[in-house]
N, C-alpha and C positions, 0 to 999 in steps of 0.2 A: 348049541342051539343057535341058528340062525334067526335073528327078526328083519321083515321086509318093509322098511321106512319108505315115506312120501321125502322129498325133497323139505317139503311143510315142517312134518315130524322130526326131521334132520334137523332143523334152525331153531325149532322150540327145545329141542332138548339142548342144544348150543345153548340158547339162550338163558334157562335154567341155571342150564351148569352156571354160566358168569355170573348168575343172581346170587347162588348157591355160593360159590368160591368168594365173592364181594361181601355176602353178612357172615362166612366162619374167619376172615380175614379181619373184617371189623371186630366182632366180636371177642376174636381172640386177642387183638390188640388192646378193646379194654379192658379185659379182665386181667391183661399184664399190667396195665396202667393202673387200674382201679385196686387188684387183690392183690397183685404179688404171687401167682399163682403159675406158674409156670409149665406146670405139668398137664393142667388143663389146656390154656394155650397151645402146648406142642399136641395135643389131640386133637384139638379144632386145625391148627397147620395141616399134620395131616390130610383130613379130611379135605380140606380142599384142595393139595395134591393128588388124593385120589379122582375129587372127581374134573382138575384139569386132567388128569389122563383121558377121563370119559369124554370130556371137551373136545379131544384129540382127536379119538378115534370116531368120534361123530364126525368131526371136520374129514379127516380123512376117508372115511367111507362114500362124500360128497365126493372126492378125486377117484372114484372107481366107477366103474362101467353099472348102468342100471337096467334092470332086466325087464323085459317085454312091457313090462306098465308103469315105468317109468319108475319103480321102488329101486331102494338099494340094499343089499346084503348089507347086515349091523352083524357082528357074531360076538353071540354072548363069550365064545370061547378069547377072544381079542380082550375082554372086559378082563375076564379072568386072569389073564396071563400079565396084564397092568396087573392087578391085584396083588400076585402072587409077587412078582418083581418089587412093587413096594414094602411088602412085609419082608424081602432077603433086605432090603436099604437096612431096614429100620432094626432088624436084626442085629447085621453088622456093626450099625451102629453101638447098639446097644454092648453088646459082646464087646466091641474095642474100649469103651468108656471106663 
């Protein structure tokens, strides 16, 4: 699925993500500090890995050509494919432990 962003749209979803990735990072930090809880933690890690990938590909799709009304191609398929690539990480990982 293709979605066609404003350049706007492109920098609030940036922005977002940095929101997003700064309170699972905090977060996760206290709850290592405060519970000892680790497992949680590397959940909230994750997730904000996940959505610097999104970060990414927002950014990125800012460096590609925009079409007739000034939107840019977002493709959910690029989303996905982040997605899938961090679950073989996290797999691997896991498998080797």
């Amino acid at each position: 699925m293709q979605y066609l962003m404003s350049t706007s749209q492109i920098n609030e979803g940036i922005s977002r993500c940095k929101n997003r990735i700064q309170n699972l990072l905090f977060d996760a930090d206290a709850i290592c500090n405060t519970r000892n809880t680790a497992t949680i933690a590397v959940g909230l890690y994750t997730i904000a890995i996940e959505e610097g990938g999104k970060l990414l590909l927002l950014q990125d799709s800012l460096s590609s050509t925009p079409n007739s009304d000034g939107r840019f191609n977002v493709s959910s398929e690029m989303l996905e494919q982040f997605h899938t690539k961090i679950t073989q990480i996290l797999q691997l990982h896991l498998t080797s432990s």
